[in-house]
N, C-alpha and C positions, 0 to 999 in steps of 0.2 A: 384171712380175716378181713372183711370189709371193714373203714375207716370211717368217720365222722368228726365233720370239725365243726366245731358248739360254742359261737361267740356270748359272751354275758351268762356264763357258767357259774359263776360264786352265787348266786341266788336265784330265787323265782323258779321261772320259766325254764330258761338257758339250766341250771343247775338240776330239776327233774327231769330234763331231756336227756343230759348227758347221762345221767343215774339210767335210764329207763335202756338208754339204747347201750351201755355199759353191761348190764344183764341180759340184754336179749343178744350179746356175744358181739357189740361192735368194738374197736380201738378207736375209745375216744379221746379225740385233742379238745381237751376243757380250757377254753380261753378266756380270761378276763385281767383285770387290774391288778386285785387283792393276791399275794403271792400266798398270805398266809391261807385267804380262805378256798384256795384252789389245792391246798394242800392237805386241809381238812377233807376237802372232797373228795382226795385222791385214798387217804386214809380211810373213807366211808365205804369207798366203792372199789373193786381191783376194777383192771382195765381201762381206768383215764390216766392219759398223763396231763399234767397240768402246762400250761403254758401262759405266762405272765408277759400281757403288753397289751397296750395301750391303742385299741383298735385305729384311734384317729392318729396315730402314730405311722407314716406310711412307709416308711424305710425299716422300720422294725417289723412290722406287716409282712412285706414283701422277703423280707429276710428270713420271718419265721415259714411262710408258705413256700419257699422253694425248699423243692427239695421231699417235699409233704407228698403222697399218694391218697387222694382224698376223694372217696367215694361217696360221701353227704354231707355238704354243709350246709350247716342251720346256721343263718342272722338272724340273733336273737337281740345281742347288745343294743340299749337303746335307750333314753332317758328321758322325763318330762321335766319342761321348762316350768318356774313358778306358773302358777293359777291367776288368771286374770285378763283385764284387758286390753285386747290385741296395742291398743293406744298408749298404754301406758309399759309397755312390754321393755325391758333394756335390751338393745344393739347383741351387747356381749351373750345375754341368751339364746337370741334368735338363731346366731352364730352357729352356737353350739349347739341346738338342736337339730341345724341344717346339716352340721357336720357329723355328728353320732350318730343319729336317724337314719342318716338319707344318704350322703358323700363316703361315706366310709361304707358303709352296706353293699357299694355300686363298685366302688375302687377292690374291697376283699371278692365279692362276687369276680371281677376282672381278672383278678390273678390265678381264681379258680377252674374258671371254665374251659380253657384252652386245653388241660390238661382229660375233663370229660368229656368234649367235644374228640378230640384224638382219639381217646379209648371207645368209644359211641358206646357211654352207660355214664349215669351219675345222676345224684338225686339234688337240687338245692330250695331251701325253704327258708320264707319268710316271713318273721314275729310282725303280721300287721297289728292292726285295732280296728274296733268299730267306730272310733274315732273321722277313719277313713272313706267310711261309705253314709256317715250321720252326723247332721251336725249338730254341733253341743258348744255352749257359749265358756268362756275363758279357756281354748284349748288349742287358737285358732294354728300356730305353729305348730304345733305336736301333729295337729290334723292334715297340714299340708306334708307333714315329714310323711306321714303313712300314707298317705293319699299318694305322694310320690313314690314310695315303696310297692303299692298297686299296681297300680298303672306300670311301674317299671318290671317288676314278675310277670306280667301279662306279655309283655314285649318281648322279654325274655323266652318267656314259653316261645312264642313264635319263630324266634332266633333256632333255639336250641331242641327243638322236639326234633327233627329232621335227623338229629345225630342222635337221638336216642335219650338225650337228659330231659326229664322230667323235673316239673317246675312246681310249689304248691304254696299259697299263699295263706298262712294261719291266720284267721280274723276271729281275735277272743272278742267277750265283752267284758263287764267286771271279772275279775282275776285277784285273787288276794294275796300279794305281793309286795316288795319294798318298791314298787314305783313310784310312789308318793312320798317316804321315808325323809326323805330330804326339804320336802316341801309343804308338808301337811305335821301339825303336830300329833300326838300318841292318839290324844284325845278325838282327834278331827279322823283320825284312821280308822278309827273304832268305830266312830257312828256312822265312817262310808260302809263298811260291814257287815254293820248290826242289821241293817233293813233286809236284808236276805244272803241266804247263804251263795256265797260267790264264789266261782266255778276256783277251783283249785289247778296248781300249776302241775300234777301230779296228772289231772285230767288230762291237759294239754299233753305230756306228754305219752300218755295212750293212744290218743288217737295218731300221734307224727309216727309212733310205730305201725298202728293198723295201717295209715297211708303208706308207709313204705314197706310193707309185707305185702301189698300187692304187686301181682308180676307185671315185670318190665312195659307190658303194651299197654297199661291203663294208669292215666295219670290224675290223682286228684286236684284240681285245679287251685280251690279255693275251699276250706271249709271254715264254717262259721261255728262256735264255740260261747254259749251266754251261758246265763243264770235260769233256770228253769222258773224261778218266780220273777217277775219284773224289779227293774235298780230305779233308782231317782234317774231322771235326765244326762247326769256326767256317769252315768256306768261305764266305764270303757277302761281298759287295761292301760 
């Protein structure tokens, strides 16, 4: 049975991934924070185990990956910093969008690859935005976090295609998800969604299966994933 490890699993994105590739017969290692709600997942779906930590956590990181046989990892885990501007931004944000995004995505990818490289096969995939190819005002952090999750799967590809892993970089647009949850109130989420129906996290996870149902010689690089009818300007996942 081929494996999968599914960072930011308790919701969205990360959590129809691990659902989708759980039924199409992977063992999925569902990672995120929430103990309870990776346990509710586990009870939703057979075939995940759940796994509780703290991705910016790197000694517990490294502790939970060794040892792991890990035939596809998806970087999913990822957060946006309050809304606004880049000027008025707190230190402690910036921080931590530098470090969830971008520093930890690069450090888990690290601990990964060696092990696909050896075996010459493995698939890894990364939750960009269109954040990262468009620019959209109060976002400017989050946009360089993705911008550098880009740019650094692109490198990667290069690194790693010669041994046979295949690299692919998901760039949604609006996504109807808790990414805002923390920083947007009920009401303000509502009216981001009412303007048109926004691509669903269920979508996303169809297509990371059609990409990896294809055989080993053909890699999808990048695919782009929006709303079929246009968003306001900040449409980005």
């Amino acid at each position: 049975m081929k494996t999968a490890f599914v960072t930011g699993a308790t919701s969205g994105i990360g959590r129809a991934i691990a659902i989708g590739m759980a039924q199409a017969g992977y063992g999925v290692y569902a990672v995120g924070r929430s103990r309870k709600a990776l346990e509710e997942l586990r009870a939703t779906q057979g075939g995940i185990t759940p796994i509780a930590v703290d991705v910016t956590d790197r000694e517990a990181l490294e502790t939970v990956v060794n040892g792991l046989d890990i035939d596809v990892l998806v970087n999913n885990a990822g957060m946006m910093p309050p809304l606004g501007n880049f000027a008025d931004m707190q230190v402690a944000d910036i921080d931590a969008a530098l470090e969830v995004n971008l520093s930890a995505v690069i450090l888990l990818t690290r601990l990964v690859v060696p092990q696909m490289r050896d075996r010459g096969s493995g698939h890894i995939l990364f939750t960009g935005s269109a954040a990262a190819h468009t620019a959209f005002p109060n976002i400017a952090v989050y946009s360089a976090t993705k911008a550098g999750i880009s740019g650094f799967a692109a490198a990667l590809r290069a690194d790693m295609s010669p041994h046979g892993v295949r690299v692919t970089e998901i760039v949604p647009g609006r996504v109807e998800t808790a990414l805002y949850k923390d920083i947007l109130d009920a009401r303000a989420r509502e009216a981001m969604y009412a303007a048109t129906k926004a691509v669903q996290p269920d979508d996303i996870a169809h297509m990371v299966l059609a990409v990896l149902s294809l055989p080993a010689w053909a890699d999808v690089s990048r695919f782009d994933i929006v709303p079929t009818r246009p968003t306001s300007p900040s449409g980005t996942k």
